[in-house]
TORMARTOR-193703 format. One record per residue (C-alpha): residue in three letters; residue number from 0; x, y, z. Coordinates in pm, whole numbers. Layout:
N
pt resn=Ala&resi=NUM&xx=X&yy=Y&zz=Z;
...
This chain:
67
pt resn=Unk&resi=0&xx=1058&yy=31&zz=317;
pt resn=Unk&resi=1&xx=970&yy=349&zz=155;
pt resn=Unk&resi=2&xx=1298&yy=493&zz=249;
pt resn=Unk&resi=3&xx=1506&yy=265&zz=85;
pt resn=Unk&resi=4&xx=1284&yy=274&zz=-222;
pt resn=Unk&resi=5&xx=1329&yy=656&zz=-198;
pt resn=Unk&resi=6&xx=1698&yy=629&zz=-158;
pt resn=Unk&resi=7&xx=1691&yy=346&zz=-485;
pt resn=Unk&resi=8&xx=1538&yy=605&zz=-664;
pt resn=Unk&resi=9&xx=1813&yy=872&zz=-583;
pt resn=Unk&resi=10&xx=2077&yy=644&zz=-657;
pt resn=Unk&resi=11&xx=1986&yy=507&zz=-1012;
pt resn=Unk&resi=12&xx=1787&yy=839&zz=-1149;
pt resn=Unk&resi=13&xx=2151&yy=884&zz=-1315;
pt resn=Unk&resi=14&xx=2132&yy=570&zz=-1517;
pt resn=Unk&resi=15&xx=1782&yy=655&zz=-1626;
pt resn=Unk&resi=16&xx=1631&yy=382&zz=-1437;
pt resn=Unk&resi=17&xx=1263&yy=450&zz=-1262;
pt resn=Unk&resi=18&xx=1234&yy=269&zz=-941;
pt resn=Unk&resi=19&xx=844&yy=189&zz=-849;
pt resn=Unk&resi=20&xx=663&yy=78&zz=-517;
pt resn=Unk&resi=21&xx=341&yy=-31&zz=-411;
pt resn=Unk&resi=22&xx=292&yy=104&zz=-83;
pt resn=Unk&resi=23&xx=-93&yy=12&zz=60;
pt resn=Unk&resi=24&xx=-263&yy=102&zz=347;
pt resn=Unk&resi=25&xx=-516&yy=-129&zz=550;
pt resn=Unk&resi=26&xx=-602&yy=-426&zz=339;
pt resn=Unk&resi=27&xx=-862&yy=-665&zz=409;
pt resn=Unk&resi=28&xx=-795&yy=-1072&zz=335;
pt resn=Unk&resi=29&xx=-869&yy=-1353&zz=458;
pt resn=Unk&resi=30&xx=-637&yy=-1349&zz=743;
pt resn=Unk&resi=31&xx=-652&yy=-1019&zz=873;
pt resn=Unk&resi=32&xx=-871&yy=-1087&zz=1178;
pt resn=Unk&resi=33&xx=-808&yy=-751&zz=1312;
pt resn=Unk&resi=34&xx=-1097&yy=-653&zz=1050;
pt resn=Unk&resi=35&xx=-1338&yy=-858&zz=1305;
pt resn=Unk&resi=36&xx=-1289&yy=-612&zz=1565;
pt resn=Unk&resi=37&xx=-1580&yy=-345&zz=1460;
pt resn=Unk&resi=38&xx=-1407&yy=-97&zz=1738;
pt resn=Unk&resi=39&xx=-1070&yy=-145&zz=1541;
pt resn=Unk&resi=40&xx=-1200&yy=-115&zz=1170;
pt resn=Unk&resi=41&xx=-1393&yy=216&zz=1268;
pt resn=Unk&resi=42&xx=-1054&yy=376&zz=1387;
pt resn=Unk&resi=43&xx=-853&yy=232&zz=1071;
pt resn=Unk&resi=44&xx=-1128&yy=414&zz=918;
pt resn=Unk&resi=45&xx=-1071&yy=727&zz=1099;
pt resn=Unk&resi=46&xx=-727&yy=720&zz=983;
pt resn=Unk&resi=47&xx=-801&yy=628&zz=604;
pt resn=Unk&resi=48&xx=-775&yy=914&zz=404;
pt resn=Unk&resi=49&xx=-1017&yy=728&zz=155;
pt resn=Unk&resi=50&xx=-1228&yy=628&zz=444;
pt resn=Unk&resi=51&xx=-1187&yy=274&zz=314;
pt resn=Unk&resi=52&xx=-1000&yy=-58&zz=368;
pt resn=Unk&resi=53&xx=-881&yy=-206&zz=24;
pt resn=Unk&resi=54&xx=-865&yy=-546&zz=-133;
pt resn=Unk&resi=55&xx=-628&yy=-758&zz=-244;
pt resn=Unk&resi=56&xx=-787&yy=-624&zz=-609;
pt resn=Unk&resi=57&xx=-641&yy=-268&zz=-502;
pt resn=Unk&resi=58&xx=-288&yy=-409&zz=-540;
pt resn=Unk&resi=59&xx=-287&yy=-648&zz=-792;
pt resn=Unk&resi=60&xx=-415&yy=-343&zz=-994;
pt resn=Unk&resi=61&xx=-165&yy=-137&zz=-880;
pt resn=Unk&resi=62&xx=98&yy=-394&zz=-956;
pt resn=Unk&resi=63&xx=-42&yy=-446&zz=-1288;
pt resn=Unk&resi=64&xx=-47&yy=-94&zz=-1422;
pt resn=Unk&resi=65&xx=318&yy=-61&zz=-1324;
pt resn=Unk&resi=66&xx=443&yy=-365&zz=-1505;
């Protein structure tokens, strides 16, 4: 995904438009059971740089401020 949005980018930076993307991480909702697993969520948290698992806050947020 990033790679296209990366190539997008490339591609229209001549007609001056900005391409955005919302790229996240681990998030926890509702239906991410994985989370239940406490051996699981300790190595997503190993591998977090901000040693954290977002919400579905941390998006709409970042969704937000780009619109």
């Amino acid at each position: 995904m990033l790679r296209d949005h990366c190539r997008w980018a490339q591609e229209l930076a001549a007609r001056s438009v900005t391409v955005n993307a919302v790229a996240p991480g681990p998030i926890a909702w509702p239906e991410s059971g994985f989370l239940a697993d406490a051996a699981v969520q300790a190595e997503i948290l190993r591998r977090t740089p901000l040693q954290r698992i977002g919400g579905v806050d941390d998006i709409a947020q970042a969704v937000y401020f780009l619109l």
